[in-house]
N, C-alpha and C positions, 0 to 999 in steps of 0.2 A: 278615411283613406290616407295611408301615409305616402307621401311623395318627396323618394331619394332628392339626396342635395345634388345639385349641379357639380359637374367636372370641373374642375382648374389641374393647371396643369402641376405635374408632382405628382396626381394621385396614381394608385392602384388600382389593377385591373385585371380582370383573367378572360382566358379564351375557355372554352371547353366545348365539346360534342357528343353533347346528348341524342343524335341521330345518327347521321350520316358521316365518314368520316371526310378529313383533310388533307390533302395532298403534300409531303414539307414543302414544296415548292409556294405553295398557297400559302400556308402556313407563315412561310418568311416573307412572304409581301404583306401579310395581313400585320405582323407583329412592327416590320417597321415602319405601316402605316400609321400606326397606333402611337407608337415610341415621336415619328414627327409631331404629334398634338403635345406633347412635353409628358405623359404619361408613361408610369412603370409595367411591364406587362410582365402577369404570372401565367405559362402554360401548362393547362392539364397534362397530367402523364397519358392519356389516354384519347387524343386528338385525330392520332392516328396508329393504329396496331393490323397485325394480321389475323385479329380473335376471328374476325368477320369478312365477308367480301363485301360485304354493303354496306353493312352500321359498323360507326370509331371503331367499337369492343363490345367487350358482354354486358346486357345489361348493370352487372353486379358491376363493372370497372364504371363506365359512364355513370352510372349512380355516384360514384365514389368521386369523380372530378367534378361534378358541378355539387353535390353536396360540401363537398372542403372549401368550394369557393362561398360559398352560400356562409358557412360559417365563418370563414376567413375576418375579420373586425376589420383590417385593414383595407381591402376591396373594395371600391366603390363602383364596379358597372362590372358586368359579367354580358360575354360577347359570344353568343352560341354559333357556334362556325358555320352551319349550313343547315338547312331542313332534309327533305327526302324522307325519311319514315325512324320510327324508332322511339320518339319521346315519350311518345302513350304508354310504353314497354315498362317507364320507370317513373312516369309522374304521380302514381303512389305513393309510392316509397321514399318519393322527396319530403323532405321536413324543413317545414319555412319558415321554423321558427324566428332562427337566426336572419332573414331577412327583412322582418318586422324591427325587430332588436336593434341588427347593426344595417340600415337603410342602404341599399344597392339596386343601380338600373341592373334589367334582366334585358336584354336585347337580344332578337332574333323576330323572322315573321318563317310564312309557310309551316312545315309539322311544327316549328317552335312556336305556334299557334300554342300547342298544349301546355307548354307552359307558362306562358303567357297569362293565358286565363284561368290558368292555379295559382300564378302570383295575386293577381287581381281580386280571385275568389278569397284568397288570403290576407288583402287590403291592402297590399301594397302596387302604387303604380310603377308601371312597366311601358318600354318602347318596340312599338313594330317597329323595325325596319332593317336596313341594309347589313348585311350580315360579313364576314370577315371572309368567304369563299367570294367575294366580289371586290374587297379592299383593293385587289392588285391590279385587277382588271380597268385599261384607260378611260373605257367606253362608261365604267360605272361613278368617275371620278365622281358628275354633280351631286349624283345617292348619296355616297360616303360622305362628300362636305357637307349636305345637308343633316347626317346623322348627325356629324361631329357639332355642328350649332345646335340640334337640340340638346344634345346632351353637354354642351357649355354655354349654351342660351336660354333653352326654355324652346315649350312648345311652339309652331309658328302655325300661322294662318295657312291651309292650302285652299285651290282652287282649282277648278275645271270649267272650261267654255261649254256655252248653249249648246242643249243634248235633243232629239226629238224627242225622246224617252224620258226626256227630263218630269218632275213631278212641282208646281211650283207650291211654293210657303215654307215657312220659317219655323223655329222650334229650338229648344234649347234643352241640354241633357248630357250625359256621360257618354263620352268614345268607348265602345267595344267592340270587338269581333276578328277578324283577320281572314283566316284562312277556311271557304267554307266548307271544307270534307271536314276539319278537323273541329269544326262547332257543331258539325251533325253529330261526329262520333263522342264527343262531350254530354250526347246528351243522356242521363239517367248515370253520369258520374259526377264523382267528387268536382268536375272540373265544368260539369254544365252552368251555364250562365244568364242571369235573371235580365231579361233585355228592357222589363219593363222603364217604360220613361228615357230612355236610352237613344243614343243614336248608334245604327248598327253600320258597320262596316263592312264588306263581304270582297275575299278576291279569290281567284282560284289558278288554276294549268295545268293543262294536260288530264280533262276530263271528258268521259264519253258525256252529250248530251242527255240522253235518255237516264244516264247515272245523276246528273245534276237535277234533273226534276226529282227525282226521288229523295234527294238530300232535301229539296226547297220544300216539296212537299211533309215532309219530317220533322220539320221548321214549321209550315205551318200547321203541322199537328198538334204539336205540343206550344202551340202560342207565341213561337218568338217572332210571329210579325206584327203580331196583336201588342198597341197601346203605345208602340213606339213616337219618340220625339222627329226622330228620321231617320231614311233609309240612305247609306251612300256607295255605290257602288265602283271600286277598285278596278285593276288590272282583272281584262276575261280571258288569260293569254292559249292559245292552241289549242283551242274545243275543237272536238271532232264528233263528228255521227259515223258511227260503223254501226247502227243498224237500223237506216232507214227513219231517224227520228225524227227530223225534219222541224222539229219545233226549235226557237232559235231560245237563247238566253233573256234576251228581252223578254219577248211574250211570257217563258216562262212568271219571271218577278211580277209583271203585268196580273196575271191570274191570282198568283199566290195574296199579294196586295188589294185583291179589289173593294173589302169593304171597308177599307181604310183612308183615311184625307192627309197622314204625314207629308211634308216634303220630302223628294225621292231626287237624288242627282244621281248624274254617270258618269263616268271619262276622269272619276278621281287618280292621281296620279300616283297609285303606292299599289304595291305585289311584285310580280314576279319578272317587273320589266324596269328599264331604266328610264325615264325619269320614276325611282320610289322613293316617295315623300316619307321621311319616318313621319308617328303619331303617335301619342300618349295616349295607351290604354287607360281610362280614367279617368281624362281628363277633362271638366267642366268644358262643354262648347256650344254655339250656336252654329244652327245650321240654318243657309237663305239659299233658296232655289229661286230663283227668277230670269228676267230676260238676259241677263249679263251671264251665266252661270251658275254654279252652285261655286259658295265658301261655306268654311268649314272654320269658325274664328274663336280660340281659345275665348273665355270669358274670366277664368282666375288667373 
């Protein structure tokens, strides 16, 4: 598993939008966020157009700005502006070769889940986290400083306080997962992901309940709760029942886990709210559930 070099400052850098598009007003907070860490920023042509009402451009354009980054030698972190929908449209057709070759963080969480876990599948590691559609925003400042330390620090330890939900014991394994529509819909593609020995990560928003069990249950059809190192559980932001489902999120995981002994935390501090802790997809970590909470502490 190759893992990009750390940022200093001077390096290169690109924005692009493989889903959803960005607003320039977003746009110019996010680049002179970037510009204050002492880095040079390259923006896609196609960040924001009128191809689409919902997604940057056409797929063929978004294809085109984050493949030139991808190839770009110079590049060192590639900054997906926002999720919403749309990456699955092109994560085909992306060729990673060049990301092997010349080593660059891939950054984004939510739909940029999917590519996320084509880098990964690809071998190279990659960061969830706070994304450039939140750069400018005051409320998001801690997110963003925390991204910028990983990505000029290195991984950091997170944590979360004593859960009732909580699952206790310890284990040690590889960070994956993200976003979980976008790991259900991974699966039986190029981009599904082998969880075994693993610690899995899961966050979600703005899903019906009744929808979320069918994902988990999908999950555990095809194995991915089966044989894990741990289970951690993310931001659950804006579930709703509109039709009478009545079964909450918890109990779901509760069921899906039951012939299993992993340690299971909650109340992890990364998705789709602020405080989101970035995390290296890949990264060697132990996980301890106990009476203090769950950590989650890098080991390489």
């Amino acid at each position: 598993m190759i893992t990009p070099a750390l940022l200093k400052p001077g390096d290169k850098v690109a924005i692009v939008a493989p889903a959803k598009k960005l607003s320039p007003a977003e746009l110019d907070a996010a680049v002179g966020v970037i510009r204050s860490w002492g880095l040079t920023v390259s923006t896609g042509q196609y960040v924001h157009t009128e191809d689409h009402s919902y997604l940057s451009a056409t797929d063929e354009r978004r294809l085109a700005d984050i493949q030139e980054a991808i190839n770009d030698e110079e590049i060192r972190a590639i900054f997906c502006v926002r999720g919403g929908y749309g990456s699955t449209r092109i994560i085909d057709q992306i060729d990673f070769t060049n990301l092997r070759d010349s080593p660059k963080w891939l950054v984004g969480f939510s739909d940029i889940t999917a590519v996320l876990l084509a880098a990964y599948n690809f071998g190279v590691r990659c960061i969830h986290g706070t994304m450039p559609v939140q750069f400018g925003k005051d409320n998001w400042k801690p997110s963003v400083e925390n991204l910028r330390k990983t990505l000029f620090e290195g991984a950091m330890e997170m944590t979360s306080p004593p859960h009732p939900a909580n699952r206790p014991g310890s284990g040690e394994g590889i960070l994956i997962g993200g976003n979980l529509s976008i790991i259900a819909d991974s699966l039986a593609t190029s981009s599904e992901i082998n969880t075994r020995g693993s610690i899995l990560l899961l966050e979600e928003i703005d899903e019906d309940l009744y929808r979320l069990d069918r994902m988990l249950t999908h999950l555990k059809r095809t194995g991915k709760f089966d044989n894990l190192a741990g289970l951690a559980i993310g931001h659950m932001s804006d579930l709703r029942d509109t039709s009478n489902y009545k079964e909450g999120f918890e109990s779901m995981i509760r069921d899906k886990i039951l012939n299993t002994s992993y340690p299971v935390g909650w109340g992890l501090p990364f998705g789709h709210e602020n405080y989101n802790q970035a995390w290296v997809v890949g990264q060697p970590t132990k996980i301890m559930v106990d009476a203090k909470g769950t950590t989650l502490s890098p080991t390489t």
